[in-house]
Backbone as a printed PyTorch tensor [residue, N CA C, xyz], in Angstrom:
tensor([[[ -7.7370,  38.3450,   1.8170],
         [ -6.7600,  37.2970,   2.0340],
         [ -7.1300,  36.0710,   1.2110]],

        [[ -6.1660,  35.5620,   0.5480],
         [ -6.4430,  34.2330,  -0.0260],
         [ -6.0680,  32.8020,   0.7370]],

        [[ -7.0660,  32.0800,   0.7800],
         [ -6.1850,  30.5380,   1.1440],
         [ -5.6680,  29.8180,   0.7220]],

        [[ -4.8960,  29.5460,   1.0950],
         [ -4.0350,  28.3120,   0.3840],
         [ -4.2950,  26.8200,   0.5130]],

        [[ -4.0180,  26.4650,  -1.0950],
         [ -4.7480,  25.6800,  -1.2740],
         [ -3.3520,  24.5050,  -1.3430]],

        [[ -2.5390,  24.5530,  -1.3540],
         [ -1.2730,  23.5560,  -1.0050],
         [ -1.2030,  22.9350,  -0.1570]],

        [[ -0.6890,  21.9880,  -0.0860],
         [ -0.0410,  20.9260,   1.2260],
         [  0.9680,  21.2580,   1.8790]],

        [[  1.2290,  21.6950,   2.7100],
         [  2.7370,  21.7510,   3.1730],
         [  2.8350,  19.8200,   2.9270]],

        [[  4.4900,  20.5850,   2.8280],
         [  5.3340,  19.2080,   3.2020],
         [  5.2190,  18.1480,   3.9380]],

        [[  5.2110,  18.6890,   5.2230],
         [  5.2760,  18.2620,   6.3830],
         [  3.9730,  17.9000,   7.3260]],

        [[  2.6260,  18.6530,   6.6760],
         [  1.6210,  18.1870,   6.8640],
         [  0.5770,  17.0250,   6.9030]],

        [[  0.3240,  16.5060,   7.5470],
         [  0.2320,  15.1290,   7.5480],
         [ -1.2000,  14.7940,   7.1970]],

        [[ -1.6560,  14.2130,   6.5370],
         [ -3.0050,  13.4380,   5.6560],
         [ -3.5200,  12.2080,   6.4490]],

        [[ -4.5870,  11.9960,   6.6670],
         [ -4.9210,  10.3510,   7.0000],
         [ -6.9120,  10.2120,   6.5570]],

        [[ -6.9330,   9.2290,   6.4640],
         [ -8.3750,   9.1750,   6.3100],
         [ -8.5130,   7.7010,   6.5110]],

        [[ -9.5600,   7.0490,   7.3790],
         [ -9.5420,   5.9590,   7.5650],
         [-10.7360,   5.3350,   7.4510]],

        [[-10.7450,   3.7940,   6.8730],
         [-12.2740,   2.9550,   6.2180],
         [-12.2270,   1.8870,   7.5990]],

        [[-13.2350,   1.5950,   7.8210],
         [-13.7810,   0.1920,   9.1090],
         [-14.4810,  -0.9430,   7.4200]],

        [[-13.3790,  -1.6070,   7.4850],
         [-13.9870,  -2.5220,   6.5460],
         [-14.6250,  -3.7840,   7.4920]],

        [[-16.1370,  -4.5050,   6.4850],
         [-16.6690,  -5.5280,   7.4530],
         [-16.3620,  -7.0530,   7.4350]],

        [[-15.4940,  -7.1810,   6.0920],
         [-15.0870,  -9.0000,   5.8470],
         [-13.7620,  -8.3460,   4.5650]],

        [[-13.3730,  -9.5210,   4.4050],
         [-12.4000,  -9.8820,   3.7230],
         [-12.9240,  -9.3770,   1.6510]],

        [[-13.6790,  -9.1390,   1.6890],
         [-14.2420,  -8.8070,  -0.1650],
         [-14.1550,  -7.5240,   0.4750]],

        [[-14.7650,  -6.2280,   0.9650],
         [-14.5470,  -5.4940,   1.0550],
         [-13.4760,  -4.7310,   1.4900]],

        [[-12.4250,  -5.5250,   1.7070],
         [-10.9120,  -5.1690,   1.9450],
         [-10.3640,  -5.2770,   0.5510]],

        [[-10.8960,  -6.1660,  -0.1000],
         [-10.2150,  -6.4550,  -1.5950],
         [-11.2000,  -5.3360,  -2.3450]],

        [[-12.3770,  -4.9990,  -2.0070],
         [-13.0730,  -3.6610,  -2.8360],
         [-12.2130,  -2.2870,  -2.6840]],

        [[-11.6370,  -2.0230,  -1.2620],
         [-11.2770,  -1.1480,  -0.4370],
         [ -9.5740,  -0.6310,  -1.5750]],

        [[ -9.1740,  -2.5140,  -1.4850],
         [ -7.6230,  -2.0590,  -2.3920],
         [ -7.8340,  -1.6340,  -3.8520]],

        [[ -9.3450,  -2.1760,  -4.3160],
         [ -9.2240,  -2.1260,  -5.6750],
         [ -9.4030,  -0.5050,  -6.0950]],

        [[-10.1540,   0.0970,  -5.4240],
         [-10.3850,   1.6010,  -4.9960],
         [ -9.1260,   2.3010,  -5.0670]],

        [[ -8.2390,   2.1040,  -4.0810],
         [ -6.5590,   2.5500,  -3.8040],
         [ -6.2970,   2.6530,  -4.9750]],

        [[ -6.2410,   1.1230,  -5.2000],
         [ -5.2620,   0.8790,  -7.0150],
         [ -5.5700,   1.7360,  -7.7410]],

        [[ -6.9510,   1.9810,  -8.0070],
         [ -7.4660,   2.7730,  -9.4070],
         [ -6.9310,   4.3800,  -9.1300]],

        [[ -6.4480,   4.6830,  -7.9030],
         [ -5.4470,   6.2570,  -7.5600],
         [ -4.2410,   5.6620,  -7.8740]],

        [[ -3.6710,   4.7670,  -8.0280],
         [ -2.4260,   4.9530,  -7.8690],
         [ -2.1710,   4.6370,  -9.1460]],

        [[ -0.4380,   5.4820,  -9.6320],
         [  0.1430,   5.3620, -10.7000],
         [  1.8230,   5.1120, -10.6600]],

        [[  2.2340,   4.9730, -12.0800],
         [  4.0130,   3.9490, -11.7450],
         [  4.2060,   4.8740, -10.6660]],

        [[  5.4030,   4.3200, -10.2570],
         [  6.5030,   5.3750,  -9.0830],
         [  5.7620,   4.8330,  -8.0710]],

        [[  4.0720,   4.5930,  -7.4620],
         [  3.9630,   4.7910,  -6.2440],
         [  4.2750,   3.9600,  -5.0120]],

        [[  4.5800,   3.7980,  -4.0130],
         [  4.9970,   3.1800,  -2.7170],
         [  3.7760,   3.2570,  -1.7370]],

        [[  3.7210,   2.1120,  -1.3670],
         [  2.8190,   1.4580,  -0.7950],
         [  3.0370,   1.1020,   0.7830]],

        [[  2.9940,   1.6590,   1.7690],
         [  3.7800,   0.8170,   2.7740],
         [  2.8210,   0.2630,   3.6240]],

        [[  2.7180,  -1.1050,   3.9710],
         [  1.7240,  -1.7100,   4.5060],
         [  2.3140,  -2.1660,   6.2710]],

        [[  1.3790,  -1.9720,   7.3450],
         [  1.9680,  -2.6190,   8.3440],
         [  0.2600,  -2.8680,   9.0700]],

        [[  0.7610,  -3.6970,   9.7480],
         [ -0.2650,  -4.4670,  10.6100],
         [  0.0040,  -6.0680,  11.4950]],

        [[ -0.5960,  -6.3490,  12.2590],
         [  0.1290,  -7.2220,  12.6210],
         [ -0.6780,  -9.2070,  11.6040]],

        [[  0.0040,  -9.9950,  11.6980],
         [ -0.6960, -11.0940,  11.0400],
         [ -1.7440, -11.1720,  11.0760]],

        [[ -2.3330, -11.8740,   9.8500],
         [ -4.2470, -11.9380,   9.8250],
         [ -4.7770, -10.3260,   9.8790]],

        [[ -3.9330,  -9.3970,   9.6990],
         [ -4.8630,  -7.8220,   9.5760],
         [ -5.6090,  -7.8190,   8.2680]],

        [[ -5.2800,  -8.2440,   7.2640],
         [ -5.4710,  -7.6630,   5.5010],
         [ -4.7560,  -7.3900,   4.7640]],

        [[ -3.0140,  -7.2550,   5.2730],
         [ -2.4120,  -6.7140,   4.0790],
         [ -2.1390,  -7.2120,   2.9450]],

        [[ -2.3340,  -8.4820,   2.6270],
         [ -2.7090,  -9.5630,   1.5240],
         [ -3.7700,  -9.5180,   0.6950]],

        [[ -5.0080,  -9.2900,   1.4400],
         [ -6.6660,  -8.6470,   1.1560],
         [ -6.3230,  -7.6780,   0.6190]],

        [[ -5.7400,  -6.5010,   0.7380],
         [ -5.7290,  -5.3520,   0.3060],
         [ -5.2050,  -5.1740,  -0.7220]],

        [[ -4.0070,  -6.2290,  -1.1280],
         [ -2.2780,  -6.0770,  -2.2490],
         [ -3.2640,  -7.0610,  -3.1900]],

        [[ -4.4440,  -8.0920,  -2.7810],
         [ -5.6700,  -8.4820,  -3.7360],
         [ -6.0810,  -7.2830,  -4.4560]],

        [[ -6.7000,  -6.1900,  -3.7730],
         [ -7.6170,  -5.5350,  -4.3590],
         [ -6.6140,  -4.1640,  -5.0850]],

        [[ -5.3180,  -4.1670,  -4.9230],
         [ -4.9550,  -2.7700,  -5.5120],
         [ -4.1630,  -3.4810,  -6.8350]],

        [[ -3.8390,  -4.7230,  -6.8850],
         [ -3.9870,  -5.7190,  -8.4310],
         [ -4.7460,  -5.3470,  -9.3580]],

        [[ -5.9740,  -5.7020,  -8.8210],
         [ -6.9000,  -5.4400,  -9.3830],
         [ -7.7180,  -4.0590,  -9.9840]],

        [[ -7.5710,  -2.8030,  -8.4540],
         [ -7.7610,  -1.6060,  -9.3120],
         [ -6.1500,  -1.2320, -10.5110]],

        [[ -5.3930,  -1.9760, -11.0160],
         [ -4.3290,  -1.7290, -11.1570],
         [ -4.6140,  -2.0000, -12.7180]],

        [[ -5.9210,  -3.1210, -12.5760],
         [ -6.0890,  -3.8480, -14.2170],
         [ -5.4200,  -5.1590, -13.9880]],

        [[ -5.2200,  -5.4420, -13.1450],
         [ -4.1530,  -6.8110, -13.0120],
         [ -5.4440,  -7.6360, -13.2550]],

        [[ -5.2790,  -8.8310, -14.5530],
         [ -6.3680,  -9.3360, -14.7740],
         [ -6.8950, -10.0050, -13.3050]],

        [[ -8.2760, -10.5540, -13.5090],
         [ -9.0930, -11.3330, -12.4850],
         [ -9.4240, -12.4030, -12.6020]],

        [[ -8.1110, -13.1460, -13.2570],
         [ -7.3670, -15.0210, -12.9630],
         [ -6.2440, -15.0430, -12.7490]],

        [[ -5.4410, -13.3930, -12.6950],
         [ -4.2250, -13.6470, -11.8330],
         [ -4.4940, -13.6170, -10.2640]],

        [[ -3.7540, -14.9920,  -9.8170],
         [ -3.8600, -15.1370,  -8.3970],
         [ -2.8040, -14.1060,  -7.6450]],

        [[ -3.1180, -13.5520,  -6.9070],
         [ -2.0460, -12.4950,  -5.7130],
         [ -2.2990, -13.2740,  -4.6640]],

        [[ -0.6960, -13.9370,  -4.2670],
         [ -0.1430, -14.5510,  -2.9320],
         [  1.0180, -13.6730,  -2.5000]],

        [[  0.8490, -14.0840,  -0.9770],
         [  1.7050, -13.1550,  -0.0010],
         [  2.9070, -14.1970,  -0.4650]],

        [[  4.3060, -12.9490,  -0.5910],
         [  5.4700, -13.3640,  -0.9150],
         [  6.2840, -13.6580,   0.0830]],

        [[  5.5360, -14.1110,   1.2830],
         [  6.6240, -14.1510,   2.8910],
         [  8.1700, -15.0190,   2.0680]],

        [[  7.6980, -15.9590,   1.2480],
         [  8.9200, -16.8980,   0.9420],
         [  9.9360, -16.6520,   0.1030]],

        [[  8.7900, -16.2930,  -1.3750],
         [  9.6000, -15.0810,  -2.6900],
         [ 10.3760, -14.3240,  -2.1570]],

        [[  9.8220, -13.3110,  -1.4380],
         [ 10.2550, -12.0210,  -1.0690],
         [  9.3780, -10.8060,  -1.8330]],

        [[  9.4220, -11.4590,  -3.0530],
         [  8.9860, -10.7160,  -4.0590],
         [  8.0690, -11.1180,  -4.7960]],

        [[  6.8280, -11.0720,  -5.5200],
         [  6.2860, -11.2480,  -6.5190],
         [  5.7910, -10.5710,  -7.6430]],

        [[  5.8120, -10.4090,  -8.5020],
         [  5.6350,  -9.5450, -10.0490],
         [  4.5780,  -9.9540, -10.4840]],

        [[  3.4070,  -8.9770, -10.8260],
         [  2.5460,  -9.1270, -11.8480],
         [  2.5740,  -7.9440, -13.0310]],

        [[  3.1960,  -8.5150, -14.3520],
         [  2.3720,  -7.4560, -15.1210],
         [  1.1330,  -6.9090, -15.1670]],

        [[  1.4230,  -5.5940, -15.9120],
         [  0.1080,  -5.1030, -16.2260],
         [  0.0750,  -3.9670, -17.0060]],

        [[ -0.6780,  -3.0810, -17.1130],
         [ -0.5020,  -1.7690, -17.9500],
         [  0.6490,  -0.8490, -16.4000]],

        [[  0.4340,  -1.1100, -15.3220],
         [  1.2820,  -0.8460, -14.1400],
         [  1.7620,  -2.0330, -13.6310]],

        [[  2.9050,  -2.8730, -13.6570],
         [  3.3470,  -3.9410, -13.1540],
         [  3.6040,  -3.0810, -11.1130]],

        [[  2.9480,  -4.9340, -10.8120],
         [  3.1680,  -4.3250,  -9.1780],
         [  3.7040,  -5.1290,  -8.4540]],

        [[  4.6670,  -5.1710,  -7.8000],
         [  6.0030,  -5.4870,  -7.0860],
         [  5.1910,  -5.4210,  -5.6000]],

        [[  4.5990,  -7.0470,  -5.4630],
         [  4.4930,  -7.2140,  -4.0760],
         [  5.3580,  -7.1850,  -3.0200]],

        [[  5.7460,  -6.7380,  -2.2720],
         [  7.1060,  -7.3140,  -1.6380],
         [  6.5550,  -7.4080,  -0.1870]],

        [[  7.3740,  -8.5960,   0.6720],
         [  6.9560,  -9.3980,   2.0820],
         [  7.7090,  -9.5230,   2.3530]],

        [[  8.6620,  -8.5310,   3.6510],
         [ 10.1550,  -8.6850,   4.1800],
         [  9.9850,  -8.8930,   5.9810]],

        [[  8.7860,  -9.5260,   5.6800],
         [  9.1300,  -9.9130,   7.4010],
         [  9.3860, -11.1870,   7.9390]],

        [[ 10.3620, -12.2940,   6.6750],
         [ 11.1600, -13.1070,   7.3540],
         [ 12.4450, -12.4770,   7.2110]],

        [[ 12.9320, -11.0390,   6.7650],
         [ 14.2240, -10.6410,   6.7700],
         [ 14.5040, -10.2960,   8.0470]],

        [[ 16.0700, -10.1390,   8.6710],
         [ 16.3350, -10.0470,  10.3490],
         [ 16.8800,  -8.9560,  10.3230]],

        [[ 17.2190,  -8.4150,   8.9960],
         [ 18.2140,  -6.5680,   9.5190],
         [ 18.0040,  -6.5210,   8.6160]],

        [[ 18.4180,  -5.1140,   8.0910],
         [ 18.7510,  -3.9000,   6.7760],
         [ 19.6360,  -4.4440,   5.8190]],

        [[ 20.7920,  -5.2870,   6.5560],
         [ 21.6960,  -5.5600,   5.7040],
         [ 21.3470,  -6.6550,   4.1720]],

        [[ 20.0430,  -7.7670,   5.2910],
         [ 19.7850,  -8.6480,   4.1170],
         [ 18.7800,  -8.1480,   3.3730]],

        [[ 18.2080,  -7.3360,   3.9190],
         [ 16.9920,  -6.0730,   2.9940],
         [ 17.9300,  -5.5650,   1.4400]],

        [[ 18.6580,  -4.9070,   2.2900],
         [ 19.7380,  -4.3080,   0.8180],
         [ 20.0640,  -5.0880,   0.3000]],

        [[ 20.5320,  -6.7620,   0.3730],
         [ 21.1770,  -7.6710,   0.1540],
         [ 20.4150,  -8.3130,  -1.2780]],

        [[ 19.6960,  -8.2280,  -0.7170],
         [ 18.1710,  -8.9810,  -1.4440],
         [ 17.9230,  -8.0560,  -3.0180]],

        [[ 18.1850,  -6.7690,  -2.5950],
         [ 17.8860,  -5.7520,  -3.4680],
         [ 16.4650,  -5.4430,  -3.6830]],

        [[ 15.5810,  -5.2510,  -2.6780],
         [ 14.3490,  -5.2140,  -2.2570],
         [ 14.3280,  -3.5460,  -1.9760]],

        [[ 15.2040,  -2.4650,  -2.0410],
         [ 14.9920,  -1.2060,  -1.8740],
         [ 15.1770,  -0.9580,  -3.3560]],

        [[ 15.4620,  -1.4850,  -4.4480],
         [ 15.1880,  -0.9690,  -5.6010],
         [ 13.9810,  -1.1740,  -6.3780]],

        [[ 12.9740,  -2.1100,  -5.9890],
         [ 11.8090,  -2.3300,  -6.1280],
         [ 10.7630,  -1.1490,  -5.8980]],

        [[ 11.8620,  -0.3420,  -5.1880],
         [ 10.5620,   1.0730,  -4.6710],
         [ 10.8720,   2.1610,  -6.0700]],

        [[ 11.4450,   2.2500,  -6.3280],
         [ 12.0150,   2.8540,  -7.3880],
         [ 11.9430,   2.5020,  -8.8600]],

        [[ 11.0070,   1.4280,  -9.3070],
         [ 11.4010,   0.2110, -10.7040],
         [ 10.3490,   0.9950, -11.3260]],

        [[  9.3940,   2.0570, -11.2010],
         [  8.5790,   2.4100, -12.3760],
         [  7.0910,   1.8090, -11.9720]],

        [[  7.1260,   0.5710, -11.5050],
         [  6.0570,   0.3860, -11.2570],
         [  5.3290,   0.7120, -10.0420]],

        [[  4.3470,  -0.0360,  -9.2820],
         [  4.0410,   0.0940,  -7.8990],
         [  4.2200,  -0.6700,  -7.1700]],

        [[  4.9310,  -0.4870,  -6.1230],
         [  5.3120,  -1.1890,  -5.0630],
         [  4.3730,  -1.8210,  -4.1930]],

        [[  3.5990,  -2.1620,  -3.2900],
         [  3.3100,  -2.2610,  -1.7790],
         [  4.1550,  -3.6650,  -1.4080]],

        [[  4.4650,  -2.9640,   0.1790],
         [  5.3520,  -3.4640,   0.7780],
         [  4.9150,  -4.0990,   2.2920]],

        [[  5.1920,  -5.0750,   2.4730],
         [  4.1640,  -5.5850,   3.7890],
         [  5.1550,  -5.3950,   4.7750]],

        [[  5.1220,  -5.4100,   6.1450],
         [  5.9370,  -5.0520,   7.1880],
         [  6.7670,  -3.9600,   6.9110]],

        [[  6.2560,  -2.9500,   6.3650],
         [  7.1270,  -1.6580,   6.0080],
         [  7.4260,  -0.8690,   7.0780]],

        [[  6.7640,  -1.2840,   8.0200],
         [  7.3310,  -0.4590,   9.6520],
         [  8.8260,  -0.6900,   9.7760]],

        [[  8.9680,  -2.1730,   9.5990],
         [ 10.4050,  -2.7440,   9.6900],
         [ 11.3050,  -2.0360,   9.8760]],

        [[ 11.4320,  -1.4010,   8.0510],
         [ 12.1690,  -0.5570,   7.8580],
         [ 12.2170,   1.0300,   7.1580]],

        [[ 11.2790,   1.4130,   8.1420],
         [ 11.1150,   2.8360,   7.6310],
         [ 12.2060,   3.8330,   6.7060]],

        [[ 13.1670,   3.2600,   6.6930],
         [ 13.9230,   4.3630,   6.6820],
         [ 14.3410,   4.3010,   5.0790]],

        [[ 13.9630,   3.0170,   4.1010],
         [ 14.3240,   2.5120,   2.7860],
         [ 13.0040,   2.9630,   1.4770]],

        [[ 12.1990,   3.8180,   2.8090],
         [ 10.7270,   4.4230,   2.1410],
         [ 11.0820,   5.4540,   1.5140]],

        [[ 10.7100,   5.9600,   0.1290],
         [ 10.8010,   7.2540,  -0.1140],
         [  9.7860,   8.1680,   0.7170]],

        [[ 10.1210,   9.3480,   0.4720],
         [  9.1300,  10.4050,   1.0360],
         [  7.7450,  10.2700,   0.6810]],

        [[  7.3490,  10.2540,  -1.1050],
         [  6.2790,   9.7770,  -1.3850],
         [  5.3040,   8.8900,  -0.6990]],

        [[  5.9860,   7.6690,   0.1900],
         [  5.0770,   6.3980,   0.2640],
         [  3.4150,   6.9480,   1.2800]],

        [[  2.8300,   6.2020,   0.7610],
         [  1.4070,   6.1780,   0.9510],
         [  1.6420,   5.0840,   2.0060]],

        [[  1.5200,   5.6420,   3.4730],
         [  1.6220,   4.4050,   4.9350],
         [  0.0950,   4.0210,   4.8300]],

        [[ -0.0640,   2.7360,   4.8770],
         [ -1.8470,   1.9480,   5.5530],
         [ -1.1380,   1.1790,   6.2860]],

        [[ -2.0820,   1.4030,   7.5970],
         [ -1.9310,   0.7650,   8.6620],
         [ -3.4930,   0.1810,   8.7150]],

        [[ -3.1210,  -1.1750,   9.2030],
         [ -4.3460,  -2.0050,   9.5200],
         [ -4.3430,  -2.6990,  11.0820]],

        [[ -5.6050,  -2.4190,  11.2280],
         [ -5.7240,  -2.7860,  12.7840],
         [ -7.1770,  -4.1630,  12.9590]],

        [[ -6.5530,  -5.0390,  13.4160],
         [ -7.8930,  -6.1330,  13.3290],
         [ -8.9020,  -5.6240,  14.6850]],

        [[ -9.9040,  -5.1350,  14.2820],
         [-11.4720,  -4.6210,  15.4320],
         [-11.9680,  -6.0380,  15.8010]],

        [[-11.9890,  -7.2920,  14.6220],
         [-12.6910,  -8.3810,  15.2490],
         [-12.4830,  -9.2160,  14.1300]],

        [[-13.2990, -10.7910,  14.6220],
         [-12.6380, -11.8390,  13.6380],
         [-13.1660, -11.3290,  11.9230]],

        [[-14.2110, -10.1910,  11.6830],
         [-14.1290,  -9.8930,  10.4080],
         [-13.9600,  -8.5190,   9.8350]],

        [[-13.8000,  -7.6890,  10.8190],
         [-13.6560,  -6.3790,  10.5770],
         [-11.9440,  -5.9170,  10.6580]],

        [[-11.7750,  -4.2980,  10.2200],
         [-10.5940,  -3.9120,   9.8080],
         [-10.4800,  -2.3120,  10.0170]],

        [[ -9.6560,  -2.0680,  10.7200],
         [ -9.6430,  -0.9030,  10.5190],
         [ -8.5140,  -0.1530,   9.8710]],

        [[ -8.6370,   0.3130,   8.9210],
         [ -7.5660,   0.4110,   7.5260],
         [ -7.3150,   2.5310,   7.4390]],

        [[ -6.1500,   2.4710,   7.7100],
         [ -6.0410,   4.2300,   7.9340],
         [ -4.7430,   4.3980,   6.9330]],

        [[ -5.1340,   4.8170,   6.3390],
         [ -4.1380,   5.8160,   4.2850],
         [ -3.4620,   6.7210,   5.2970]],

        [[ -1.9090,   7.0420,   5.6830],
         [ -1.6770,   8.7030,   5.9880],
         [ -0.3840,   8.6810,   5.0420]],

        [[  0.2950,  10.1500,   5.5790],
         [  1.3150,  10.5790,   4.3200],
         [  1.2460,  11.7530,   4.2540]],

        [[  2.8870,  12.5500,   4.1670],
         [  2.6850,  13.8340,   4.9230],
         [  3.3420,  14.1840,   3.1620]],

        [[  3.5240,  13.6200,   2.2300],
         [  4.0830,  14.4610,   0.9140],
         [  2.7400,  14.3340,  -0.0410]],

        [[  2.9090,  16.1160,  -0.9290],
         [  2.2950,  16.1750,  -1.1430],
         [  1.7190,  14.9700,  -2.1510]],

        [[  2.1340,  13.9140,  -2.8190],
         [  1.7090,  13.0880,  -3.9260],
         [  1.1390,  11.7020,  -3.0960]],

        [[  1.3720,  11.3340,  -1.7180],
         [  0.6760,  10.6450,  -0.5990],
         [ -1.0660,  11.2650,  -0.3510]],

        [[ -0.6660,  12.2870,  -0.4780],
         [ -2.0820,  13.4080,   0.0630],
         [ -2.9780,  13.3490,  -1.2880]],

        [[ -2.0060,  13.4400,  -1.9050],
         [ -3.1780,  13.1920,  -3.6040],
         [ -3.5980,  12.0450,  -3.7330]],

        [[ -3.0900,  10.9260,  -3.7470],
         [ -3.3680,   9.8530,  -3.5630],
         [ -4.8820,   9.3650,  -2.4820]],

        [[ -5.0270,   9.7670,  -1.2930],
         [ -5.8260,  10.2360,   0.0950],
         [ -6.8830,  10.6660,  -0.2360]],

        [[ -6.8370,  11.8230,  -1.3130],
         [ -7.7280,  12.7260,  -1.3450],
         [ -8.6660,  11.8860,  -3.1090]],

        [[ -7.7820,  11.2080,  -3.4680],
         [ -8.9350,  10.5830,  -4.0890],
         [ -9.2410,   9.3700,  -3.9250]],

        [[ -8.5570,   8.7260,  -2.8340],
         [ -9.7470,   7.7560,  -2.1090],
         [-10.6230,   8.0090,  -1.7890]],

        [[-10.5060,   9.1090,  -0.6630],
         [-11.8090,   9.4130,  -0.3900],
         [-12.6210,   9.8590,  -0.9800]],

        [[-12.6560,  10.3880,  -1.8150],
         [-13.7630,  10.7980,  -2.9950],
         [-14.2400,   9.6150,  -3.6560]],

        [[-13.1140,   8.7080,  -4.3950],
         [-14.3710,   7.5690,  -4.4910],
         [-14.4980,   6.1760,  -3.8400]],

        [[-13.9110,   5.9400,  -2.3610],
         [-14.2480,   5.1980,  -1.7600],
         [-16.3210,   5.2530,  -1.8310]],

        [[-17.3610,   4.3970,  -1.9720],
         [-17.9850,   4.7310,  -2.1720],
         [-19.1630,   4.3900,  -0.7700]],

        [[-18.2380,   3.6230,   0.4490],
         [-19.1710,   2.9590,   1.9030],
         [-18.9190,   4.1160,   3.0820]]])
């Protein structure tokens, strides 16, 4: 008998880091970044003060996004753009109140632009995610720790997963 070495579809991936301060959340994204390529979706949820800012720091950066471009949370933008050899489309939709001003905004074509997305309050609106997206959920353990969990049930989420963990290096 042979095993199979595929993903189902529908199979679900997770692997999760206990980060201890705020640089190793930005080590943690820069790690992510250096897996990820154009097309990918990012979906970030956690509640305020978790990291998802810390993290959209460090996947800039594994991205090549130089290191004197500043990354700020776009609660106000909506949006922020950094070139790069992968331009990455911060996006922060949790002063939006429904779907309608989501679409309105044109903030679901940002998942789609070629580059990489991450998206903060992406719980919001689950439903504007492609299949692809790579979910991190962040959970605050204490005033400096994090508990940061990658899942994703398609197979290019799982690829993504599977080489974090290989070179996550703590």
């Amino acid at each position: 008998m042979f095993a199979s070495t595929f993903l189902p579809m529908n199979r679900k991936q997770d692997f999760t880091v206990v980060t201890g301060s705020d640089q190793e959340t930005v080590e943690l994204g820069s790690t992510l970044g250096a897996c990820l390529g154009k097309g990918d979706v990012v979906a970030l949820s956690g509640e305020l003060g978790s990291g998802k800012t810390w993290l959209t720091k460090g996947i800039a950066r594994g991205l090549g996004i130089g290191p004197n471009t500043i990354i700020t949370s776009p609660s106000f933008a909506l949006v922020n753009e950094y070139p790069g050899e992968t331009t990455l489309f911060h996006i922060d939709v949790y002063r939006l109140e429904n779907l309608s001003e989501l679409l309105d905004a044109g903030i679901d074509e940002y998942l789609y632009s070629g580059g990489v997305a991450v998206l903060e309050w992406a719980d919001r609106w689950p439903e504007i995610l492609p299949d692809e997206t790579l979910s991190v959920r962040l959970v605050i353990l204490d005033e400096h720790s994090r508990s940061i969990t990658f899942s994703g049930t398609h197979p290019r989420a799982a690829s993504v997963i599977d080489a974090l963990r290989k070179t996550w290096k703590r």
